[in-house]
N, C-alpha and C positions, 0 to 999 in steps of 0.2 A: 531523566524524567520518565515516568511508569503510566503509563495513561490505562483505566479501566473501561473494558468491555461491559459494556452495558444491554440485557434484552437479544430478541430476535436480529436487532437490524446493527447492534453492536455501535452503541453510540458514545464519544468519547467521554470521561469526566474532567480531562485535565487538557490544559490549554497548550499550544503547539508554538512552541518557539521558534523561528526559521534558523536553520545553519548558518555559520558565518561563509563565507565566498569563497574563503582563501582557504577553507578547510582539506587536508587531505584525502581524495578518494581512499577508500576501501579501508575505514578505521572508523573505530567504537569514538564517540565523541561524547564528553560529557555532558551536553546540550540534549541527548535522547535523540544523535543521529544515530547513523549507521549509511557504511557503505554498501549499497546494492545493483543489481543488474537492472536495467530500464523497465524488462517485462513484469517486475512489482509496482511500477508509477503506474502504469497502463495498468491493471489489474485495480490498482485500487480506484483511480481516475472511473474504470467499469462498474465499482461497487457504488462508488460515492454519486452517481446522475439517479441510482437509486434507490438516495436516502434523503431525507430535508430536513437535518437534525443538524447538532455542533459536526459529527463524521462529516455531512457534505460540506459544510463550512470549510472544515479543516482540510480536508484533500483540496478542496477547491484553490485554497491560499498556498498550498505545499505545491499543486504542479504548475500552478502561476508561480511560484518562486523558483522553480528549476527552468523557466524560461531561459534558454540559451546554454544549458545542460545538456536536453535531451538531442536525440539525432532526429533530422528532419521525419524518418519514418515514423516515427511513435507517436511526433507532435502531431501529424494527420490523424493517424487515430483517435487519440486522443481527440483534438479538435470533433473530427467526424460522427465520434458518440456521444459528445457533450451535445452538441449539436441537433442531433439527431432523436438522441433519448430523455432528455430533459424539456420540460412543457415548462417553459419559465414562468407563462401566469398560473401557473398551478405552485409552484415552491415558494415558499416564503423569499420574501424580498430578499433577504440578507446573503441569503444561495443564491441565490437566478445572480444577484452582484457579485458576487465572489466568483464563479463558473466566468459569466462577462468577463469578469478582469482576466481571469486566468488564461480564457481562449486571448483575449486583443493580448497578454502579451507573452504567450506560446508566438504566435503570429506575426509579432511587432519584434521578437527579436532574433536574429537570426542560428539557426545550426549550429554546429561546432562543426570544425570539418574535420574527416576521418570517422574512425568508430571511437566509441563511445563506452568502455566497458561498464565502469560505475559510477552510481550519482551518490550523494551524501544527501537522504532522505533524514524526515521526521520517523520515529519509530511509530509512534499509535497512527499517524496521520498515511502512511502508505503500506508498511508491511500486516499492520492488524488485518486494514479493510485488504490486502491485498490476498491475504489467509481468508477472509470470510470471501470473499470471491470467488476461490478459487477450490475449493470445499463443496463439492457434488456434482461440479459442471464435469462434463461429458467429451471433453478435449482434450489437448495434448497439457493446457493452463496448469492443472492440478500439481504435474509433476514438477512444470518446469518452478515452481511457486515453493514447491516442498523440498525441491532440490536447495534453492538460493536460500531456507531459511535454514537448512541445517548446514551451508555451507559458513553463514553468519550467527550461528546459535551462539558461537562460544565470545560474541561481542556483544549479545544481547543483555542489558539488566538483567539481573535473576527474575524482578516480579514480570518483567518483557517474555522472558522463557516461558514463565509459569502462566501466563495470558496465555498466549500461542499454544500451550498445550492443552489449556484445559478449553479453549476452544475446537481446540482437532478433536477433543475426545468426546465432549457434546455433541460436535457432527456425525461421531462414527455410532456413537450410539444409538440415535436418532434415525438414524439410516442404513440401507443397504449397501453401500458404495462397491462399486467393483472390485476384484482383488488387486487387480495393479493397483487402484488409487489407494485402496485402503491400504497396501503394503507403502505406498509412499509415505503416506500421512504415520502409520506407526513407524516406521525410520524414521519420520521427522519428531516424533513425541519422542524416540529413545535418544535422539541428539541433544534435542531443547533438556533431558532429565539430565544426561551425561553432564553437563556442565552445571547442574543443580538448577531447579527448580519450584 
């Protein structure tokens, strides 16, 4: 499934299926998962407390469904900035509920023990928003984000590649970005084209 980028705040058009349980990490799945690193959930989980659109909907039901995925560190985070940076009488009802569910049951169910390399996400619902996040910030985020996607490009749908790029390329245009990030972000556009997009 190919979800469109929509506008500045990049909001979904298409609806987000959740992965089956039993699915294997770190494989292209014909459901519009993919297997990724934890630091894309957090990244997009960061994007979505500052949007009130179908995006925060859908991240909101995506890191509520990897309840019991993630490793106890992430789900803090996570919890901490939902928390923390969402005004819930300010978002429309159907968010501030979806966020709710997601934290009680991040919360309600326990770790995985050990580490955790990869989780089997929705593609529009974590890796989009976890690109438009990760797109001008001033941290170490950027790389680690442009790294994981061109380590996963050659799993992505073609119009999934073709999003992600023509989102990096809007940003760089738009923008001054550093030369490290901007040197990441153009490795990540020559990865996402190598595989056609």
């Amino acid at each position: 499934m190919a979800a469109r980028l929509h506008g500045r705040s990049g909001e979904l058009s298409a609806a987000v299926s959740p992965a089956p349980a039993e699915a294997p990490a770190d494989q292209s799945l014909a459901d519009g998962t993919v297997g990724v690193r934890q630091v894309l959930v957090l990244c997009a989980a960061r994007w979505g407390v500052g949007e009130t659109g179908d995006t925060a909907h859908a991240i909101a039901n995506e890191v509520g469904r990897l309840a019991g995925a993630l490793e106890a560190a992430e789900v803090a985070l996570i919890v901490r900035d939902v928390r923390t940076d969402i005004r819930f009488d300010l978002v429309p009802t159907d968010v501030a509920t979806a966020w709710q569910a997601a934290i009680r049951a991040l919360e309600a169910t326990p770790a995985p023990d050990g580490t955790v390399d990869v989780v089997n996400v929705s593609v529009p619902a974590i890796v989009f928003p976890a690109v438009r996040y990760a797109l001008g910030r001033q941290t170490y985020m950027p790389s680690l984000v442009a790294e994981e996607v061109r380590r996963i490009a050659g799993r992505l749908a073609r119009a999934d590649r073709r999003d992600i790029a023509a989102a990096i390329e809007e940003h760089k245009a738009g923008s001054a970005a550093n030369s490290e990030d901007g040197r990441d972000w153009a490795e990540t556009v020559r990865a996402l084209r190598a595989y056609g997009s």
